[in-house]
N, C-alpha and C positions, 0 to 999 in steps of 0.2 A: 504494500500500500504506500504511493505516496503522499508523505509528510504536507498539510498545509495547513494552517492557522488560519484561514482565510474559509474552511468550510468544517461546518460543524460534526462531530461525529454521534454518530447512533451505536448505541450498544444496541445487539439482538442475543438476547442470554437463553441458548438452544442452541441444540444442535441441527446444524443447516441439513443435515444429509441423513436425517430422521425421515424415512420414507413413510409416506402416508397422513402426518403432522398436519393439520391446516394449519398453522402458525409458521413454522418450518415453511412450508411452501410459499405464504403470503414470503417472508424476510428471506428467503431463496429469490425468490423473483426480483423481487427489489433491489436486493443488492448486485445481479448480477445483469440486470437491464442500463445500459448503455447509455441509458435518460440519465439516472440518477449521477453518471460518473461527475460530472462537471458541478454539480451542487452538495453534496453529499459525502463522507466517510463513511463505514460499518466498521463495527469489530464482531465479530462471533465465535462460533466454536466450531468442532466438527472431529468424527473420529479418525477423519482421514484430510489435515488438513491441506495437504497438495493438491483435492480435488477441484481448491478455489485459487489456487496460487497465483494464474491469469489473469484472474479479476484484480485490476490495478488499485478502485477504492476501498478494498475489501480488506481487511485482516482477519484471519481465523487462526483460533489455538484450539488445542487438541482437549478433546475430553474423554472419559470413559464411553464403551457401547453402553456399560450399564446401567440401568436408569437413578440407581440412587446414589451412586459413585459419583454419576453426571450431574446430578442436579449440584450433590457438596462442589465439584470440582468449578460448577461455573459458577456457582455463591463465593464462592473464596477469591477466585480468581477477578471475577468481574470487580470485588471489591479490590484486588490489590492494584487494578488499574486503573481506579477509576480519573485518575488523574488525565486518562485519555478519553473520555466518552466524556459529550456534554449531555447528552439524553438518554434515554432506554424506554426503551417499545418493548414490551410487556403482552404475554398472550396469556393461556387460560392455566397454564400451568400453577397450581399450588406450593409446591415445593421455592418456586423461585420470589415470592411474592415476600420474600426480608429484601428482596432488592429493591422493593418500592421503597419501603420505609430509609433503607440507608440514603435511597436519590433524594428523597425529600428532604432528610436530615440535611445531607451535605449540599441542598440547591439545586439538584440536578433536575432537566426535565423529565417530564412523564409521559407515554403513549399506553393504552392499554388497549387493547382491541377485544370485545366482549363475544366471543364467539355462540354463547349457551342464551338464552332466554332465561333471567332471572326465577320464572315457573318452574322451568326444568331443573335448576340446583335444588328443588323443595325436597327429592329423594337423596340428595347427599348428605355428609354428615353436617352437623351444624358449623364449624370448627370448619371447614373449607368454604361454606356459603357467607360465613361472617369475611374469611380472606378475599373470597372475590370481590363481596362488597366493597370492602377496606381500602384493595385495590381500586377500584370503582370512585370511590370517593378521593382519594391523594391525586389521582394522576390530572394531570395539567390536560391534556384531551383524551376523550374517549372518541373509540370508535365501533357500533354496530355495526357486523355485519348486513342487517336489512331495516326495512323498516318495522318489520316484525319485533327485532330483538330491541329498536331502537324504543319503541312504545310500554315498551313494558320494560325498560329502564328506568322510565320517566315515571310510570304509574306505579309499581315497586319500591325505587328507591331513590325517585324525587332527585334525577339526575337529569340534564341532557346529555347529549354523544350525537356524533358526525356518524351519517350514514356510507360508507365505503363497499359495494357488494365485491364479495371473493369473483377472484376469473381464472378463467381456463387457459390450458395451452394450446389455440389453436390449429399451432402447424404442428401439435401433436395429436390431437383429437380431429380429425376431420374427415368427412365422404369420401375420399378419396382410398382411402385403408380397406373399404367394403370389399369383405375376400371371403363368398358365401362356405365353398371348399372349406378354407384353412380353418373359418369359425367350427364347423364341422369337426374338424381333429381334434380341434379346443376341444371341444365341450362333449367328445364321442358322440355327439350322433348323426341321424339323417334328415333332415327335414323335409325332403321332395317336397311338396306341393304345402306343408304346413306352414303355418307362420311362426317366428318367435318369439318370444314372449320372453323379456327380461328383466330381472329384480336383481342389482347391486345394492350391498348393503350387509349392515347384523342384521344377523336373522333374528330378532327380538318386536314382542307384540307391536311395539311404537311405531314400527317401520310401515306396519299395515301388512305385514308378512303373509298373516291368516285371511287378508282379503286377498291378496294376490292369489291364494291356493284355493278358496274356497270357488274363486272366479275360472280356473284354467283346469281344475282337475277333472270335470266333466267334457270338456270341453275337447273333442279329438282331432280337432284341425288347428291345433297349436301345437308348437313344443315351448314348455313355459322352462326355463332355465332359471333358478337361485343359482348368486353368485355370493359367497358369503360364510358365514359362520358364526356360531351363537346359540342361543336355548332352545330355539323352533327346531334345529337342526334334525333330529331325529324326526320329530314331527313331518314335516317333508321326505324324509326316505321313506318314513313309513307307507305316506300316500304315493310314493314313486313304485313300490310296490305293488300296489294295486291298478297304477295307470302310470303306463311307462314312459308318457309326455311327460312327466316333471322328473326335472333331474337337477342336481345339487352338487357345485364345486364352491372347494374352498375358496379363498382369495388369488384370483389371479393377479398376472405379475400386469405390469400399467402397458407392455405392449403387446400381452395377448386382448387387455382390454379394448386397445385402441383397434384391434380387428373385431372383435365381438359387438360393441355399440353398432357402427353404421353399419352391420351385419344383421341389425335387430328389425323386427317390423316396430317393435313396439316398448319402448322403457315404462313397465306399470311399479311406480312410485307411490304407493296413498299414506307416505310416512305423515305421522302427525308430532313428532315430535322434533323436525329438524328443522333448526332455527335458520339457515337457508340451503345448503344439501346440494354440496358439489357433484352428485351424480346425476342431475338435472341438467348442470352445464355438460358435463363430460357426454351425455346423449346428446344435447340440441347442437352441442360442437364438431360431432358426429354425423349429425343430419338425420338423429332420429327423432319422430316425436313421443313425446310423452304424455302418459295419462297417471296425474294424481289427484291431488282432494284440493278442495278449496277450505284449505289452513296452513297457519303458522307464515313462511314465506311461500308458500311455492304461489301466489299468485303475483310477485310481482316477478316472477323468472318465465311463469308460463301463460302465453295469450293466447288467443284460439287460433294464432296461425301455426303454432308451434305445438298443438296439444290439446289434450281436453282435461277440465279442470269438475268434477266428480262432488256430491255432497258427500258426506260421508255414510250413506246405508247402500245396503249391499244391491239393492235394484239396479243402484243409477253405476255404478262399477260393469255392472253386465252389460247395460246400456250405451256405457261410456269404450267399452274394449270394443264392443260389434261397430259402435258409432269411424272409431277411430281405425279400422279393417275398410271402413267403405271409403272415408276422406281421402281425397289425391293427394297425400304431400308431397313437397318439394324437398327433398334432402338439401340441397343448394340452397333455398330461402330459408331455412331452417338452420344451417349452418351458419349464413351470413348474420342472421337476428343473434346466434350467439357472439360473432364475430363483432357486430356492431353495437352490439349492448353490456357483454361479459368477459371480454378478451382480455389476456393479462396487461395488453400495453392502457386499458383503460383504468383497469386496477393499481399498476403504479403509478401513473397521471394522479390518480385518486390520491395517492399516499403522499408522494409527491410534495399536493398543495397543500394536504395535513402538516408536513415538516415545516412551510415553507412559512406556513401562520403561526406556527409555533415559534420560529425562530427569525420572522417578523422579514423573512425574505421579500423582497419585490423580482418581478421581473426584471430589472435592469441592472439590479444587483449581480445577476446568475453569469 
């Protein structure tokens, strides 16, 4: 990283090459997008610090794989530098949340990005919904992922927060990967004339797992594919037994996924508990559409060009999968809505102007 006085630096207290993190990926992106070089510093971590050595504004130190070796290792460490960070952006992680308190102590600024819906911390312990809070309240900005999470920030815990939606990668995600074959070896099977039917995700109640199944297992001109792992788990093999349309793999790796989406007729999503649900973009960036429920965010990611948005009882799910088999989509118009609305270069633009009012930047200044 080169040395300059002249541009503020951001701590990101993670590990950047945590695969699967949305925090991790939001301060991956960031840091390694081309925009930020010219205004900007990072410091981070990572278990394999050469992976970022390229990135000219970037600095990374090495931490444990471990998760709890790693959290001590970046609390110590962030604190013996702080002489080099004037800020730190902050995600939903627990463990690292003494690094709020020491930034305040010693002046430094705060970003925290609130990934969960304050409702959804209700089944955690008390003692980590207090820390989110806490964090919540110290940091100089917040930022919700939607307008979902952003509303019940404010009606919870009597806070505002800047709306920033998570984005995709889409010259990784996109129509062009559709390789009906290669999906086929994926997931072993045949589809001939079927359609597929696809659910990423934990397989856990919230995702709307049990509507997904209870919609596709009668149903013989589908193959409905879980992609995932979790408490349903068993639950689905069992009914793959009795109808050998549904089938069930664990987590694939992000570039068998990037052949399976626009391979998909159909992403059936009716999760109710995701505060906005990057597998929503990973399909529309794909150019597939989806069908899920009208809660939490998924309305402000999916419009009726991109998708059908479901009440949530089991009628309009049946109604809503036949509906969305007859609609013409356009994989290309569908791709482009993610491109023009969700794409990571919009995402850092976003973050961006968050640093830039933080740290009272102007245009002219940059």
């Amino acid at each position: 990283m080169s040395e300059s006085v002249s541009k503020p630096t951001i701590l990101f207290p993670l590990r950047l090459d945590r695969a699967g993190n949305p925090q991790a990926t939001i301060h991956r992106t960031i840091a390694t997008n081309p925009s930020t070089q010219n205004s900007f510093n990072f410091i981070s971590f990572a278990n394999n610090p050469l992976e970022f050595s390229s990135v000219q504004n970037l600095k990374t130190y090495w931490t444990s794989s471990n998760r709890f070796f790693d959290a001590l290792i970046i609390n110590f460490k962030s604190i013996a530098i702080s002489y080099k960070w004037d800020a730190i952006h902050l995600g939903p992680n627990p463990a690292l949340k003494p690094l709020a308190l020491f930034a305040k102590l010693f002046g430094k600024k705060i970003i925290t990005t609130i990934h969960e819906a304050p409702s959804y911390t209700q089944e955690r312990g008390s003692i980590t919904r207090y820390l989110l809070e806490l964090l919540a309240s110290v940091a100089n900005v917040r930022v919700s992922v939607s307008q979902f999470v952003k509303k019940e920030v404010q009606s919870m815990w009597g806070m505002n927060s800047i709306v920033v939606h998570n984005g995709v990668d889409t010259s990784f995600f996109n129509p062009k990967k559709r390789d009906v074959s290669r999906a086929e070896e994926i997931l072993c099977i045949k589809l001939g004339k079927r359609k597929l039917v696809l659910f990423v995700g934990s397989l856990i109640e919230g995702k709307g797992v049990l509507d997904v199944l209870e919609n596709c297992k009668l149903r013989t001109d589908v193959v409905c594919a879980f992609i995932g792992n979790g408490p349903l788990k068993q639950k689905i093999l069992d009914c793959a037994k009795l109808s050998p349309h549904i089938i069930q793999k664990d987590f694939l790796t992000p570039a068998e996924l990037a052949i399976i989406y626009p391979s998909a007729d159909v992403l059936f999503f009716p999760s109710r508990i995701d505060s906005f649900g990057l597998v929503y973009l990973e399909a529309l960036a794909s150019g597939t559409p989806v069908l899920s429920i009208r809660a939490a965010a998924a309305p402000e990611i999916i419009s009726d060009d991109v998708g059908i948005l479901c009440n949530p009882v089991q009628p309009f799910f049946a109604v809503g999968l036949a509906n969305i088999f007859k609609k013409r989509y356009s994989r290309l118009k569908i791709a482009k809505y993610a491109q023009d609305n969700f794409s990571n270069d919009i995402m850092v633009r976003n973050y961006l102007h968050v640093y830039e009012q933080l740290f009272e930047i102007s245009q002219g200044e940059k």
